[in-house]
Backbone as CSV, one residue per row, in Angstrom:
resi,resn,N_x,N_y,N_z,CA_x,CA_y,CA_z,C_x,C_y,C_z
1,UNK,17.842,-19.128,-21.098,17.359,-18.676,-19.814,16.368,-17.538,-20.032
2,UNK,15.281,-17.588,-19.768,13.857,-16.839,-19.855,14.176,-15.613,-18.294
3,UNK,13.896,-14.584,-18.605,14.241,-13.598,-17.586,12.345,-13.434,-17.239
4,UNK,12.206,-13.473,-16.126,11.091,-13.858,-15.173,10.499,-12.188,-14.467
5,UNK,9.989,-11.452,-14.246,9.569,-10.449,-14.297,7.867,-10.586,-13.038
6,UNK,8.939,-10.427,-12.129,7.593,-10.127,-10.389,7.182,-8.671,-10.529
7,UNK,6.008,-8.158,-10.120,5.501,-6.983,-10.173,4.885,-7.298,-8.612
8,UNK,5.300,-6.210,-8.028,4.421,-6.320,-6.720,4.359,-4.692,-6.156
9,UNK,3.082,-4.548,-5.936,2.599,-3.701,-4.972,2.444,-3.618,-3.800
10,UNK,2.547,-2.968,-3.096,2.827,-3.632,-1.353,2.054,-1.998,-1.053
11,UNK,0.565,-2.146,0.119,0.374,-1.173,0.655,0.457,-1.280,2.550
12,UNK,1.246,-0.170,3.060,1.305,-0.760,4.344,2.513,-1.436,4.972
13,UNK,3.008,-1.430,6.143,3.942,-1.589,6.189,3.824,-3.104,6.646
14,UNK,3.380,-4.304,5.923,2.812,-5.257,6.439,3.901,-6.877,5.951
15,UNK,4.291,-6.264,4.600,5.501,-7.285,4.266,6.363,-6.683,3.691
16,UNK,6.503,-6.320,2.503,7.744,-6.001,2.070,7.970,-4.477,2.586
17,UNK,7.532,-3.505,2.487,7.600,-2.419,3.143,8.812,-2.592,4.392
18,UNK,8.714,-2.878,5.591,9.377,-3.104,6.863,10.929,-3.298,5.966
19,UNK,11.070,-3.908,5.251,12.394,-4.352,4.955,12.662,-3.232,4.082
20,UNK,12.198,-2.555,2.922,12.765,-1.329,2.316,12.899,-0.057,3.718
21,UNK,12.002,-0.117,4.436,12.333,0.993,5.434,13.278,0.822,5.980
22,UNK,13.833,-0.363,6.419,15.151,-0.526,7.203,16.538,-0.262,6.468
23,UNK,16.206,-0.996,5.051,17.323,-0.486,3.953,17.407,0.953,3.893
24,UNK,16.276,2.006,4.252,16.173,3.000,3.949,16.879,4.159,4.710
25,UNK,16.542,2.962,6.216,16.306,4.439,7.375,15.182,5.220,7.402
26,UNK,14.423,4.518,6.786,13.596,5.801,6.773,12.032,5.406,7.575
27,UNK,12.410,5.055,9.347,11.359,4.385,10.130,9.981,5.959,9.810
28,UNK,10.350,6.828,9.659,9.253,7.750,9.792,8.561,7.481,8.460
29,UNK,8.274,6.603,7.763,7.601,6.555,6.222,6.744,4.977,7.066
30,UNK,7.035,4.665,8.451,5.695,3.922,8.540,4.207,4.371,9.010
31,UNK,3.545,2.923,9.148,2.050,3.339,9.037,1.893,4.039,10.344
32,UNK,0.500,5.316,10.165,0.393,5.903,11.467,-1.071,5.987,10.977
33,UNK,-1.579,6.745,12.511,-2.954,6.677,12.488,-3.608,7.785,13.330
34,UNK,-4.844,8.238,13.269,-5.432,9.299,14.345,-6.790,8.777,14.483
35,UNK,-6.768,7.985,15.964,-8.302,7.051,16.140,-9.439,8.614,16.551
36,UNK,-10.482,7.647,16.662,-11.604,8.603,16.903,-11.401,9.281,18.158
37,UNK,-10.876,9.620,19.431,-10.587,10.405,20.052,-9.818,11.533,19.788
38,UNK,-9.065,11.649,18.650,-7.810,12.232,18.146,-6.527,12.042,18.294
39,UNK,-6.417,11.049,19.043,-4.758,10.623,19.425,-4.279,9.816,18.210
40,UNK,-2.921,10.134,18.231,-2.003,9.917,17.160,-1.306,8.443,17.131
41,UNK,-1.585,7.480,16.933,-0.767,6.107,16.887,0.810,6.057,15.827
42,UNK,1.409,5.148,16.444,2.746,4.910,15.429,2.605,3.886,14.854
43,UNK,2.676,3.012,14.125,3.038,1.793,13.372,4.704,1.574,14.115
44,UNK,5.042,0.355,14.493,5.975,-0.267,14.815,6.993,-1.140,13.868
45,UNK,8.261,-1.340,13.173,8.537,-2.317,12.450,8.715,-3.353,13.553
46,UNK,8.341,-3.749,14.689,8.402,-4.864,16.031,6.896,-5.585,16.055
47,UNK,5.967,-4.599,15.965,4.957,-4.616,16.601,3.680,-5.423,15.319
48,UNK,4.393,-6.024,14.321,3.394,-6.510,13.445,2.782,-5.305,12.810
49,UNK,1.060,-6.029,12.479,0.097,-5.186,12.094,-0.223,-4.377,12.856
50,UNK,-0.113,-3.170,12.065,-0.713,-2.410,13.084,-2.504,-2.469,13.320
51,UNK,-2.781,-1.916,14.167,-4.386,-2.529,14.464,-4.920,-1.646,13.474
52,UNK,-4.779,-0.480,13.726,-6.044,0.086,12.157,-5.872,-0.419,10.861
53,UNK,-4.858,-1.475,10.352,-4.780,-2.444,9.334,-5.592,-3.484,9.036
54,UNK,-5.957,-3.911,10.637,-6.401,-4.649,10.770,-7.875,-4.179,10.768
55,UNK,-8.366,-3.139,10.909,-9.716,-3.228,10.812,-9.970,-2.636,9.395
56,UNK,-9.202,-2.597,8.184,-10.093,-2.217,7.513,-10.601,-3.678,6.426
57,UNK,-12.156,-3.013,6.062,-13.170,-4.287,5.650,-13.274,-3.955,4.206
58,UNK,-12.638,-3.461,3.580,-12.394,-3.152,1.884,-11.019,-2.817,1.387
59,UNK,-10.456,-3.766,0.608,-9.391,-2.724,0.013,-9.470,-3.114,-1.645
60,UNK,-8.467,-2.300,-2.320,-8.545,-2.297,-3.812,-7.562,-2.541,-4.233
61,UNK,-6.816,-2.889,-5.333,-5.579,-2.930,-6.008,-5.233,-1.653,-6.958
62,UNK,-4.235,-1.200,-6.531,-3.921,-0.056,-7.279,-3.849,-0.475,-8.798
63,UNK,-3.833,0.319,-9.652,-3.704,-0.023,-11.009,-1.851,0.161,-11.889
64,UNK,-0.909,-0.854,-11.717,0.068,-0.748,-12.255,0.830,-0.840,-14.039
65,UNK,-0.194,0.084,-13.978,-0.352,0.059,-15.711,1.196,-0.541,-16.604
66,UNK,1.002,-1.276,-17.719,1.880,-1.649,-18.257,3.066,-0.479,-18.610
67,UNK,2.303,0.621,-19.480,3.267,1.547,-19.850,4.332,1.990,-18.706
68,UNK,3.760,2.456,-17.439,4.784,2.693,-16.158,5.765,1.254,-15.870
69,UNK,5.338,0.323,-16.001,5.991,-0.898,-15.756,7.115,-1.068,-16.883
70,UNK,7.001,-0.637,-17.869,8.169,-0.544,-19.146,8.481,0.124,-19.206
71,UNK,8.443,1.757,-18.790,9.508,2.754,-18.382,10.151,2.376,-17.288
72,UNK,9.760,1.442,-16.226,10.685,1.337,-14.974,10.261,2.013,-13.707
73,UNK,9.139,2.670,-14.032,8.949,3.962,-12.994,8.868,2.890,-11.643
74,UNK,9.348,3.041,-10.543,9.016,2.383,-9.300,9.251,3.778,-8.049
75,UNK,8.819,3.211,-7.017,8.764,4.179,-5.928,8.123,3.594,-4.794
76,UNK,8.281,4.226,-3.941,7.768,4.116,-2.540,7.282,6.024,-2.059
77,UNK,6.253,5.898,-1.782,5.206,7.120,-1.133,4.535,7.119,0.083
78,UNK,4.608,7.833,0.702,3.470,8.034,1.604,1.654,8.906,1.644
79,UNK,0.930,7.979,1.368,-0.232,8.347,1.390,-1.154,8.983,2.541
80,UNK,-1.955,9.812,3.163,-2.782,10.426,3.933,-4.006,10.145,3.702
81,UNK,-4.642,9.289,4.573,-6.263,8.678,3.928,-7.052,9.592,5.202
82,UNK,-8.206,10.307,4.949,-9.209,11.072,6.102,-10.148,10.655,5.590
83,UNK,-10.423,9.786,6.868,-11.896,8.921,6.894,-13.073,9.709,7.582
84,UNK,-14.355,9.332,6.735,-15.620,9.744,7.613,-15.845,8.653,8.925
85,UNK,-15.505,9.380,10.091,-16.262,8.523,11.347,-16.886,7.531,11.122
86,UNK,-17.998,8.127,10.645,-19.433,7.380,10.719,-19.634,6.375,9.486
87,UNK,-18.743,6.062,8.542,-18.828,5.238,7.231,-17.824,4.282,7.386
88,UNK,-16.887,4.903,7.599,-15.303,4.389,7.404,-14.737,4.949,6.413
89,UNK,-15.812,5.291,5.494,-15.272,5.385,4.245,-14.325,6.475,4.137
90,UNK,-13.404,6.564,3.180,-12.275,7.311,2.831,-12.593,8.713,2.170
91,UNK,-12.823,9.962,2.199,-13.380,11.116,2.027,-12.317,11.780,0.938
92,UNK,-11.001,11.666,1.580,-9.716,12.749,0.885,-8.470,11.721,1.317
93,UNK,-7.880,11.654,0.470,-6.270,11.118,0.015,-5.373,12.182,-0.245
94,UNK,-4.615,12.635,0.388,-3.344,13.187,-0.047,-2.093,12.563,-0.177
95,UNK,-0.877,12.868,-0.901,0.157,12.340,-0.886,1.039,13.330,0.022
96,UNK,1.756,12.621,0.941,2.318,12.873,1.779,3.760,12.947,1.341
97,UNK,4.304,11.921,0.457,5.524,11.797,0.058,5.192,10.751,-1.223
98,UNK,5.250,11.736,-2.247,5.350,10.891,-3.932,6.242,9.614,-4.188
99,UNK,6.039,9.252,-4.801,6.507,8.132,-5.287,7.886,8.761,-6.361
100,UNK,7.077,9.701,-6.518,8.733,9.848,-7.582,8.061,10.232,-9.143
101,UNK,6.678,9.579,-9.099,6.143,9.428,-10.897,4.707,10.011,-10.374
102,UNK,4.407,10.599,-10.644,2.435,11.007,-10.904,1.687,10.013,-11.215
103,UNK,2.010,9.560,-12.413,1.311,8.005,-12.728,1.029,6.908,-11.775
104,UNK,2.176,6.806,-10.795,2.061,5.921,-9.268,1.465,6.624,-8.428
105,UNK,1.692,8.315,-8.290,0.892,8.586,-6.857,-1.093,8.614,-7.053
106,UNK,-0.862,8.499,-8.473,-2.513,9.020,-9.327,-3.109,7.696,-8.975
107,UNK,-2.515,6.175,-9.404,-2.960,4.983,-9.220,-3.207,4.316,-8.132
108,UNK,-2.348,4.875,-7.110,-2.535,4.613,-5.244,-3.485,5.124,-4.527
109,UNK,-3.515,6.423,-5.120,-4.212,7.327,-4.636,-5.913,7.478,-5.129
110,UNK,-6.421,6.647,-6.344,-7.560,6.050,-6.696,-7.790,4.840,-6.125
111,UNK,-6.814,3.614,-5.662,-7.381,2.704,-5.022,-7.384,3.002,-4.054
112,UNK,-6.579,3.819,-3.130,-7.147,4.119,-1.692,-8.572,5.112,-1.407
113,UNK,-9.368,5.585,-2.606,-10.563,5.705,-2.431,-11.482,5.246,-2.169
114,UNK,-11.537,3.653,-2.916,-12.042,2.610,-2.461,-11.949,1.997,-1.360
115,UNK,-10.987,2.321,-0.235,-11.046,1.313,0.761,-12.309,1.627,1.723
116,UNK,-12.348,0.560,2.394,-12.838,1.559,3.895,-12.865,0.534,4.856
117,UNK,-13.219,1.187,6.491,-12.674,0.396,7.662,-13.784,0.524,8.155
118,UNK,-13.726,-0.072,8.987,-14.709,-0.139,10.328,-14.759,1.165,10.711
119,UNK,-16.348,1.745,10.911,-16.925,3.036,11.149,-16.878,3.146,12.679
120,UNK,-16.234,4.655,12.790,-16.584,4.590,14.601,-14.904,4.757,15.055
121,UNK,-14.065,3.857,14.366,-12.599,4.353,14.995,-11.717,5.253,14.770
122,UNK,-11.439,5.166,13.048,-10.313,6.436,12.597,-11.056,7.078,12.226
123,UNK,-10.153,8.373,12.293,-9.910,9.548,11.494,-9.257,9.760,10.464
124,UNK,-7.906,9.105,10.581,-6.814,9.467,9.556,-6.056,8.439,9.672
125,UNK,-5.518,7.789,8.218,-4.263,6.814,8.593,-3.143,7.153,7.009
126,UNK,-2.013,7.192,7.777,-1.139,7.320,6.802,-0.438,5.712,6.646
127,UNK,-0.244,5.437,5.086,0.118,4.790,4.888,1.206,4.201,3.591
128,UNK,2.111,3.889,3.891,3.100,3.886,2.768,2.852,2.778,2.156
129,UNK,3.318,3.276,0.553,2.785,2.247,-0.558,4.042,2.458,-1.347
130,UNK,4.491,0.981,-2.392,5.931,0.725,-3.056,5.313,-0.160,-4.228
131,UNK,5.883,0.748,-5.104,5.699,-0.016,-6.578,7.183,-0.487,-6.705
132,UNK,6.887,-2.057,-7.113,8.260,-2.401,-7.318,8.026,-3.930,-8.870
133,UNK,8.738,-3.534,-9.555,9.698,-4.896,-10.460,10.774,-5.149,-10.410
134,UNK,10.830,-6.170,-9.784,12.123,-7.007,-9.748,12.306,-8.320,-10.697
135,UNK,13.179,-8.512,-11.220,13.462,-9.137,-12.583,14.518,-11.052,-11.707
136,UNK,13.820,-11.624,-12.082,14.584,-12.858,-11.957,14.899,-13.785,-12.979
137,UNK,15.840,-14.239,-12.873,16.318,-15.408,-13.763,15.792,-16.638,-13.381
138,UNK,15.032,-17.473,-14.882,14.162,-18.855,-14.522,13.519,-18.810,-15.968
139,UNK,13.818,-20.538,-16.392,13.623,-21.152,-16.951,12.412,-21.640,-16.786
140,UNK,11.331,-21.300,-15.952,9.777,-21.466,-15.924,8.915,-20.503,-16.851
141,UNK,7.935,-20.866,-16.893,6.779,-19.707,-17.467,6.873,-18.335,-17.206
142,UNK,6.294,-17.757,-17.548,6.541,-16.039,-17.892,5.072,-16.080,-16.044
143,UNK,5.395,-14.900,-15.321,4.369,-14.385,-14.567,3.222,-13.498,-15.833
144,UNK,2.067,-13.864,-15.231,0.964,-13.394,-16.026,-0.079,-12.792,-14.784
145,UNK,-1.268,-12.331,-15.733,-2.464,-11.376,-14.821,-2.113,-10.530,-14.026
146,UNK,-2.866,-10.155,-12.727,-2.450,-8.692,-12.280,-1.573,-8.261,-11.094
147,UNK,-1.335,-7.447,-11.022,0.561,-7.522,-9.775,-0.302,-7.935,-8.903
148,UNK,0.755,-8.066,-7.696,0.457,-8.524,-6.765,0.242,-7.656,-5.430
149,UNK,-0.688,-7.920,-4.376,-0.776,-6.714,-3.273,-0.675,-7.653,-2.226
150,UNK,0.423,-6.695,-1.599,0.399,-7.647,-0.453,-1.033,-6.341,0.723
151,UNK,-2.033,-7.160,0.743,-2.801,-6.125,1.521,-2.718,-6.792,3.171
152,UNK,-2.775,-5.849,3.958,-2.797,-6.677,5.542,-4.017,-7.742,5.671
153,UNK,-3.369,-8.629,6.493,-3.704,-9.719,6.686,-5.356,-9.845,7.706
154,UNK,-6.243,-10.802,6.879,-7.144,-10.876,7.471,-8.184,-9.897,6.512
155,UNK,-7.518,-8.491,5.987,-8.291,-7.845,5.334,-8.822,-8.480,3.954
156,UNK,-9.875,-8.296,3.332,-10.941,-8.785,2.314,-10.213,-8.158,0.855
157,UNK,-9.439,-8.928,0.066,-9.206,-8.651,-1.004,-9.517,-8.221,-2.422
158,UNK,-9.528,-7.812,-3.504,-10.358,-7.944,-4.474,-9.489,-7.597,-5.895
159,UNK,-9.115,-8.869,-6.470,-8.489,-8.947,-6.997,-6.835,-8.708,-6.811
160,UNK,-6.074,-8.997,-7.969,-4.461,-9.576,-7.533,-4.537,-10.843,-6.920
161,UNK,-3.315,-10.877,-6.623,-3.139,-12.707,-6.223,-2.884,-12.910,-4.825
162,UNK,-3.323,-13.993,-4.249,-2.679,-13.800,-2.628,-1.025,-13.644,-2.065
């Protein structure tokens, strides 16, 4: 029996996320937002995507380097993205709540530089991100190439697997 080895990244509370928060309790680690008027949105675990998920038109794959993946390091964080108005683009990332490892908040926190949304709506969106390996039993092929992101739906991928 060949032990089978999933790597998945999940940014957003869009699939796997919703279900660790509920295991968690911990509804305040979902996605939130501050549109261009300044008002403050919640992310819902009811309510699907949330809409500023939905508008963003770039995202990246964090980098889940092998060495962190063979120490075990995993986590779940909350990220702080402050967007320029007028670009979309992403200006400053803070971590809101670490992951637990530097190596994960350093790798989240470089692909969420790269993103960006539709110019004109946000300001700010917080968003929680979960490094996870989970190990299965299977007599199939070994998983190969790069983890997986679950990025919100509709949004433009680039690289990882669907």
């Amino acid at each position: 029996m060949n032990s089978r080895t999933l790597i998945m990244v999940t940014f957003s509370a869009v699939f796997f996320v919703p279900v660790a928060l509920r295991a968690q309790g911990r509804s305040s680690w979902l996605s939130a937002a501050v549109d261009a008027k300044g008002v403050r949105h919640r992310g819902s675990e009811d309510s699907g995507l949330a809409p500023w998920m939905t508008d963003a038109v770039k995202t990246v794959n964090p980098d889940y380097a092998y060495r962190e993946r063979a120490l075990g390091q995993q986590g779940s964080g909350l990220l702080r993205l402050t967007l320029d108005l007028k670009t979309g683009l992403v200006t400053k990332v803070a971590v809101v709540k670490s992951t637990g490892y530097p190596a994960l908040d350093d790798s989240a926190t470089n692909a969420f530089r790269g993103w960006r949304w539709k110019p004109g709506k946000w300001k700010e969106i917080d968003v929680p991100v979960t490094f996870t390996i989970s190990r299965r039993s299977s007599s199939s092929e070994p998983v190969s190439g790069p983890p997986f992101l679950h990025a919100p739906t509709g949004a433009p991928r680039r690289g990882g697997r669907p």
